[in-house]
N, CA, C and O of each residue as an XYZ file, in Angstrom:
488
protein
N      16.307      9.858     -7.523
C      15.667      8.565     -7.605
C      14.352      8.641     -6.863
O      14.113      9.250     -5.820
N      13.375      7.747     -7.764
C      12.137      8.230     -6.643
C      11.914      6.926     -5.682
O      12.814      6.105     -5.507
N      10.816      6.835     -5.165
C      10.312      6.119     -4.056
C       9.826      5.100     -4.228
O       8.849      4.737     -3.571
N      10.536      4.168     -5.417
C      10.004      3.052     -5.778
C      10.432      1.919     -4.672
O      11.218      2.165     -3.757
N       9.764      0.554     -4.893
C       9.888     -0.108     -3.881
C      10.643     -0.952     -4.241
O      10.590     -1.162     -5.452
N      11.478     -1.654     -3.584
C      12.165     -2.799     -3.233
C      11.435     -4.317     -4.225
O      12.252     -5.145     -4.629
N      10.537     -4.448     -4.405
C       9.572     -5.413     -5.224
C       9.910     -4.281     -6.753
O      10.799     -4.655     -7.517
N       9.511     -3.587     -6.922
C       9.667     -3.060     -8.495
C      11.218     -2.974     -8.662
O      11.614     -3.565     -9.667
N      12.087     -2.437     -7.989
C      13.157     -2.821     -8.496
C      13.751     -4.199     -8.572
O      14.504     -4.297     -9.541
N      13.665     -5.122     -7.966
C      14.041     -6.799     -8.486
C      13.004     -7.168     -9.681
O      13.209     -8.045    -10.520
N      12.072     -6.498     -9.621
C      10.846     -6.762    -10.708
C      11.951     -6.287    -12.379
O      12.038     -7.024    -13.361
N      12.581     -5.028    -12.243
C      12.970     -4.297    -13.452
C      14.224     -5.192    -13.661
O      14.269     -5.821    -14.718
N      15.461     -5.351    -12.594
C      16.285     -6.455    -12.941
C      15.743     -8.058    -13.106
O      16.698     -8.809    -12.909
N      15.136     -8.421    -13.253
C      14.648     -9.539    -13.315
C      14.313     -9.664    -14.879
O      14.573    -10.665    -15.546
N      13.735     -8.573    -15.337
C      13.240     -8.234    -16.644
C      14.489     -8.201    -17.341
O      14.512     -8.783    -18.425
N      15.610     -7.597    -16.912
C      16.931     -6.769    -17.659
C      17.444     -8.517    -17.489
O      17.447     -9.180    -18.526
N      17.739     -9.000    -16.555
C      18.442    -10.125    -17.058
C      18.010    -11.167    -17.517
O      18.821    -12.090    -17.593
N      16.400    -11.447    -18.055
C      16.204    -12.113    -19.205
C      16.902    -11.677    -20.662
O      17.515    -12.382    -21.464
N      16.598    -10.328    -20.701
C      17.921     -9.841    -21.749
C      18.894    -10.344    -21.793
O      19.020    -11.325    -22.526
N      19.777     -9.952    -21.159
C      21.635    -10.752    -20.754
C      21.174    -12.091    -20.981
O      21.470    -12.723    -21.995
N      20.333    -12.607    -19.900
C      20.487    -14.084    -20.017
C      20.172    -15.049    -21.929
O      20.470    -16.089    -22.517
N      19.269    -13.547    -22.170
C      19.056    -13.952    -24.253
C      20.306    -13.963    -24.526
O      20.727    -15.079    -24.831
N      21.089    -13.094    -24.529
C      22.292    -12.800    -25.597
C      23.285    -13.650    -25.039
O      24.170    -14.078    -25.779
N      23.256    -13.985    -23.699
C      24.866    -14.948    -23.321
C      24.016    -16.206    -23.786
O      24.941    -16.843    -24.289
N      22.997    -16.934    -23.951
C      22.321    -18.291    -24.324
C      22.252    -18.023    -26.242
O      22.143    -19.010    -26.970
N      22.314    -16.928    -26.700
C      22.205    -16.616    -28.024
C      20.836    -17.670    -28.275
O      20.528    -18.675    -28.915
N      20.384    -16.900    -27.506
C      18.359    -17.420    -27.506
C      17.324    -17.013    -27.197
O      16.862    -17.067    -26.057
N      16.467    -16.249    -28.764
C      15.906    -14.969    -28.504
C      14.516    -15.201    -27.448
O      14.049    -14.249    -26.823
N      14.026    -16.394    -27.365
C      12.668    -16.542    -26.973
C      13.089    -16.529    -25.264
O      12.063    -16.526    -24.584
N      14.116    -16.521    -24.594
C      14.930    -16.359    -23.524
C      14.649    -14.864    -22.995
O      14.472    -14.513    -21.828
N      14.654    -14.216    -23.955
C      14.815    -12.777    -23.522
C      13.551    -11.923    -24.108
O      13.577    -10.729    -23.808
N      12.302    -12.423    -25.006
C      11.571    -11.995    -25.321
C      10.381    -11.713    -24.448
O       9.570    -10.823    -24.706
N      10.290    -12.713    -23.137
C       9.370    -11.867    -22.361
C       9.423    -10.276    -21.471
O       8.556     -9.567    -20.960
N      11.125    -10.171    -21.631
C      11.509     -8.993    -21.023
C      10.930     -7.818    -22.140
O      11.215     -6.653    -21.863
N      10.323     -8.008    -23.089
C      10.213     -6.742    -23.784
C       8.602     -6.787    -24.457
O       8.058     -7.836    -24.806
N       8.084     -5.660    -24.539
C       6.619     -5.590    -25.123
C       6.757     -5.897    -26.577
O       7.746     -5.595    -27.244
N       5.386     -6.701    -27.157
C       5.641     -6.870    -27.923
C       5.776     -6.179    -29.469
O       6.122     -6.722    -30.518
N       5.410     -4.903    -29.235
C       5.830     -3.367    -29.971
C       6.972     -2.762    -30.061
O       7.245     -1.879    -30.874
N       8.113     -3.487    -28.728
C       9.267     -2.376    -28.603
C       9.787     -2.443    -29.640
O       9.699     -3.252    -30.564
N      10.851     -0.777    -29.352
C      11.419     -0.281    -30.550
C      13.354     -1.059    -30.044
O      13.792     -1.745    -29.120
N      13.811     -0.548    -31.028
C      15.389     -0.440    -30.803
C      15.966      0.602    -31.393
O      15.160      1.278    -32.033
N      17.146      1.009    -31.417
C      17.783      2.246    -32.265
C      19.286      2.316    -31.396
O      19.567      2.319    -30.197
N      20.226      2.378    -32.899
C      21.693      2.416    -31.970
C      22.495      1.897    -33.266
O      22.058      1.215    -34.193
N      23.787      2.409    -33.072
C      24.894      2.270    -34.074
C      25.794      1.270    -33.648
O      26.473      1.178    -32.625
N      25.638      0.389    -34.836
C      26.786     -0.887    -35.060
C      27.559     -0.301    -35.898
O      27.519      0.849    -36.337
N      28.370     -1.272    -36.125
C      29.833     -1.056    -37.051
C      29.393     -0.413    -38.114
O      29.583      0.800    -38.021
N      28.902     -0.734    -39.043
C      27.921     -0.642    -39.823
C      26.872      0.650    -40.242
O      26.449      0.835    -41.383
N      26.667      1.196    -39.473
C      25.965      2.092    -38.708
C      24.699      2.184    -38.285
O      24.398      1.217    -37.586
N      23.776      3.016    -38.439
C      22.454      2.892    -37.754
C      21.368      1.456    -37.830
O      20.961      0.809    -38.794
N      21.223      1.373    -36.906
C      19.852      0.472    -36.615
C      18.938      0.710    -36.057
O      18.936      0.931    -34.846
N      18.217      0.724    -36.577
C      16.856      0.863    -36.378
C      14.906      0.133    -36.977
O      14.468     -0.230    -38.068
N      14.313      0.228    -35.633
C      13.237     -0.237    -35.502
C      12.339     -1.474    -34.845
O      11.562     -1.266    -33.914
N      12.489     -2.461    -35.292
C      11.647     -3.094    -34.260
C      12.373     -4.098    -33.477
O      13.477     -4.506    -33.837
N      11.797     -4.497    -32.438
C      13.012     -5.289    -31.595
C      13.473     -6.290    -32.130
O      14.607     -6.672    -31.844
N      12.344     -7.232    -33.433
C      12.683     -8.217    -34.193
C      14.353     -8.125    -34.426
O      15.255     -8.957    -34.329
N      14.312     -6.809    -34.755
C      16.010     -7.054    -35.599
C      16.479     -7.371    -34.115
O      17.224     -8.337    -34.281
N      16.458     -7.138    -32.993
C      17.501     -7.954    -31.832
C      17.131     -9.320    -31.459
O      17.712     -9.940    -30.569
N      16.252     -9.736    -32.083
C      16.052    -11.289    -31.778
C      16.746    -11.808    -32.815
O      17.505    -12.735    -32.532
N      16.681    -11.423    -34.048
C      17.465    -11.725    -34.796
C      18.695    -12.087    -35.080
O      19.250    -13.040    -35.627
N      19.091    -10.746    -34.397
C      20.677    -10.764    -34.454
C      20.995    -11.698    -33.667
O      21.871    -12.459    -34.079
N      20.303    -12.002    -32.047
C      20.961    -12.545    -31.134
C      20.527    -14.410    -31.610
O      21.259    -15.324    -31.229
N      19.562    -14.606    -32.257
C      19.550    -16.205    -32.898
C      20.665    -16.435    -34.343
O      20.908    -17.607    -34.631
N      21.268    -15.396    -35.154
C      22.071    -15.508    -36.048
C      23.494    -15.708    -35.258
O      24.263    -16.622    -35.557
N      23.741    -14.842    -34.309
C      25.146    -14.973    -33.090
C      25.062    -15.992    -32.884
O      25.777    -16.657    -33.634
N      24.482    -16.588    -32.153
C      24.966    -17.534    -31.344
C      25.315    -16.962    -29.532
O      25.144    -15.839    -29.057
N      25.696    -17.872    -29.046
C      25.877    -17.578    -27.643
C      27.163    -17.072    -27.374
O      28.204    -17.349    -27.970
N      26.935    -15.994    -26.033
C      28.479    -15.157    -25.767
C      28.480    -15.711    -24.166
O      28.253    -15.070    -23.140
N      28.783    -16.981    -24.320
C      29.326    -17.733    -23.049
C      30.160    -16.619    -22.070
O      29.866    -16.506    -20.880
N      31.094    -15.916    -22.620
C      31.918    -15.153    -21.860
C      31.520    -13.454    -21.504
O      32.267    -12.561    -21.103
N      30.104    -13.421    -21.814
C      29.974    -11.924    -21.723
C      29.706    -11.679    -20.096
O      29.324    -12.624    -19.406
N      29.966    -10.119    -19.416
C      29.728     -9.843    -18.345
C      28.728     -8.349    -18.611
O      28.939     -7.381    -19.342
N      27.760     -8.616    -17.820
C      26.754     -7.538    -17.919
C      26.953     -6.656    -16.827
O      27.665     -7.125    -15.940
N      26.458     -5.338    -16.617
C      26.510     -4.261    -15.243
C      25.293     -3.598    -15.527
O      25.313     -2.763    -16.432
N      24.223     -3.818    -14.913
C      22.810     -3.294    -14.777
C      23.060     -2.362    -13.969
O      24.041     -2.539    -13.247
N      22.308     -1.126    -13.821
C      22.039     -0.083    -13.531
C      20.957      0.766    -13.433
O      20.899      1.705    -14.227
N      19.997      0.600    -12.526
C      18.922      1.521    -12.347
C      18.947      2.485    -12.407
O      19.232      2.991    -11.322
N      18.696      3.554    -13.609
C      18.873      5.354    -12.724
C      17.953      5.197    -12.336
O      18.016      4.489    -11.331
N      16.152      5.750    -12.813
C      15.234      6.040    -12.249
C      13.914      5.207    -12.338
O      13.538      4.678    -13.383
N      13.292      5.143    -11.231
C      11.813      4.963    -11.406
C      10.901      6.008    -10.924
O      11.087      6.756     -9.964
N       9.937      5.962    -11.677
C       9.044      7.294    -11.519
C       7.534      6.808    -11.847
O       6.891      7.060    -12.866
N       7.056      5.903    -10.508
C       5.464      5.295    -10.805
C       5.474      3.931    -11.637
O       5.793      2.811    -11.239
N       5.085      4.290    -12.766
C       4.932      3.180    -14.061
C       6.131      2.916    -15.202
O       6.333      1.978    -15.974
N       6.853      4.214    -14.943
C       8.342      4.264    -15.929
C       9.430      3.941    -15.434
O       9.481      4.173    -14.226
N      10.445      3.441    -15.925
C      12.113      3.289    -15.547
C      12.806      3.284    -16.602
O      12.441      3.009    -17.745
N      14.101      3.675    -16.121
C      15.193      4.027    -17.021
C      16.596      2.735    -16.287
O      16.942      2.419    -15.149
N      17.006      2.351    -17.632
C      18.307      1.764    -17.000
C      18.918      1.546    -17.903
O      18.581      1.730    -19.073
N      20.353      0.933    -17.329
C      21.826      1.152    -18.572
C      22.161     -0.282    -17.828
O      21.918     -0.859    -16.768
N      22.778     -0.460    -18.899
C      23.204     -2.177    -19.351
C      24.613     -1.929    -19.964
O      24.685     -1.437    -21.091
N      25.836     -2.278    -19.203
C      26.700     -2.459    -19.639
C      27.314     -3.717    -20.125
O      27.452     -4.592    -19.270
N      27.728     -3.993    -21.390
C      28.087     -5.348    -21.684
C      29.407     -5.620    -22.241
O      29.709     -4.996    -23.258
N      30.160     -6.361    -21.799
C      30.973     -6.317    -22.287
C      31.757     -8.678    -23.012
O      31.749     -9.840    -22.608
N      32.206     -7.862    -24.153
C      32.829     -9.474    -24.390
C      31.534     -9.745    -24.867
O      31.081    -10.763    -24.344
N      30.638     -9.112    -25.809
C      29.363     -9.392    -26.593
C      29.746    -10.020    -27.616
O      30.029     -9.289    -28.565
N      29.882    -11.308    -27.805
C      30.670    -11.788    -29.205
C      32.236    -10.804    -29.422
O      32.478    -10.737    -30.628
N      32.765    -10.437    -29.002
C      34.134     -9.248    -28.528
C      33.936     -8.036    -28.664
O      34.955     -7.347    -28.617
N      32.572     -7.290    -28.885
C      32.248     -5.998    -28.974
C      31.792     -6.382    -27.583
O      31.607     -7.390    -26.901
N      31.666     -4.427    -27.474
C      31.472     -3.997    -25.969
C      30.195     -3.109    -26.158
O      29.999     -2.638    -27.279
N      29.270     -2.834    -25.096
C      27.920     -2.221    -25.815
C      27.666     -1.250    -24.654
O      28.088     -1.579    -23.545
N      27.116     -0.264    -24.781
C      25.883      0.396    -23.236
C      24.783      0.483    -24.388
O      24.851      0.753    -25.587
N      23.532      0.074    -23.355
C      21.893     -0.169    -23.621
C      21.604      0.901    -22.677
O      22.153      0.934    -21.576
N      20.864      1.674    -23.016
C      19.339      2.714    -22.261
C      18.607      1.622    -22.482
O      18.644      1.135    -23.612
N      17.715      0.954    -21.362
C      16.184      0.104    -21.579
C      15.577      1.209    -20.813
O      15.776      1.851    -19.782
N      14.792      1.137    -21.738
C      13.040      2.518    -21.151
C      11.938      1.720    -20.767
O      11.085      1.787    -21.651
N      11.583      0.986    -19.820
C      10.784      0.422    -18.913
C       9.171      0.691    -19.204
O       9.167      1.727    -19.868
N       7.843      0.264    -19.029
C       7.266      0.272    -18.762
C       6.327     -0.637    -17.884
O       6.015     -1.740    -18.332
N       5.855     -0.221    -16.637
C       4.726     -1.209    -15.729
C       3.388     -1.554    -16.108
O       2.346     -1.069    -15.668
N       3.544     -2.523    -17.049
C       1.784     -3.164    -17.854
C       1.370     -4.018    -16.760
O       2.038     -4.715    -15.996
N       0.175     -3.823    -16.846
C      -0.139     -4.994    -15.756
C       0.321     -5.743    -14.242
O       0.283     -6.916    -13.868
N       0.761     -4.486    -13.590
C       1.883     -5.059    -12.621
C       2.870     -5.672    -13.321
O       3.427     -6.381    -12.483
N       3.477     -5.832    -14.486
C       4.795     -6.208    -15.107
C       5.623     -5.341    -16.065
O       5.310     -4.657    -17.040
N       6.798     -5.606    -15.447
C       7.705     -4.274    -16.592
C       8.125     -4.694    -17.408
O       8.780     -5.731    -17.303
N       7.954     -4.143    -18.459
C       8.417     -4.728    -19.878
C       9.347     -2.983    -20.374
O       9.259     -1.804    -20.030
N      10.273     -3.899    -21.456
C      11.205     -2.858    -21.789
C      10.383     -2.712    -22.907
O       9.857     -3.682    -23.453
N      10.196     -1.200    -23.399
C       9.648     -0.713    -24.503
C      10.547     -0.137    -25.592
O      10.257     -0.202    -26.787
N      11.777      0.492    -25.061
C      12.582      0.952    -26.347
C      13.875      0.472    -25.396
O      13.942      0.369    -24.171
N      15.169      0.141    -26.737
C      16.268     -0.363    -26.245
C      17.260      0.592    -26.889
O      17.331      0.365    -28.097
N      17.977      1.495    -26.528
C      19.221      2.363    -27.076
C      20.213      2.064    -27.129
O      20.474      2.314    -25.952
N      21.631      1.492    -27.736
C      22.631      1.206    -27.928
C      23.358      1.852    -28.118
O      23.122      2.915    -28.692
N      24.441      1.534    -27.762
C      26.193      2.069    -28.965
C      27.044      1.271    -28.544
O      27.178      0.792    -27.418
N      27.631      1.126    -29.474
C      28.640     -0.144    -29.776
C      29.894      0.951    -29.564
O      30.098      2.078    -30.015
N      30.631      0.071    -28.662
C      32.018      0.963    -28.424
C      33.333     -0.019    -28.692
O      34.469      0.308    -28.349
N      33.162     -0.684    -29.043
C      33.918     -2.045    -30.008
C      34.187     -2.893    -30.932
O      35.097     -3.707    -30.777
């Protein structure tokens, strides 16, 4: 782990749980400042692959509806300057269970998630 500070890491969870806080409100404009407005997504649903722009997760999460009962587990692995890496465990997502890779970037003194990785384990 590197030598990031105490301010960038509440900065990166702060970002991660506008996410959570989108998908348990099943309300994408909730969770859309946490992400640039380019990011990617990619990750297997039931269904199988998904992929491309984050649209399809605003999507999905305004077609859902709200997961009143979901519990999230954020996880920092690394920061390294302007980049971070973290895992998002979710569980009780509408009754699927998920882990997220969010790939971080520091724009402007603000971190925005740039790509979101999934797999659905439920």
């Amino acid at each position: 782990m590197s030598k990031a500070t105490i301010k960038d890491h509440d900065q990166i969870i702060e970002a991660i749980n506008k996410y959570v806080d989108g998908v348990t409100s099943g309300k994408s404009e909730v969770m859309k400042p946490a992400f640039h407005k380019d990011a990617i997504m990619y990750g297997f649903e039931v269904d199988g692959l998904v992929e491309g722009s984050i649209q399809n997760l605003y999507d999905f999460v305004d077609q859902a509806g709200s997961a009143q009962n979901l519990q999230a587990r954020i996880d920092i692995l690394d920061v390294e300057g302007t980049v971070a890496s973290a895992r998002i465990a979710l569980e009780n997502a509408h009754g699927a269970t998920y882990t997220d890779f969010h790939q971080l970037l520091k724009i402007d003194g603000e971190w925005k998630v740039i790509s979101k990785l999934f797999h659905r384990h439920s």
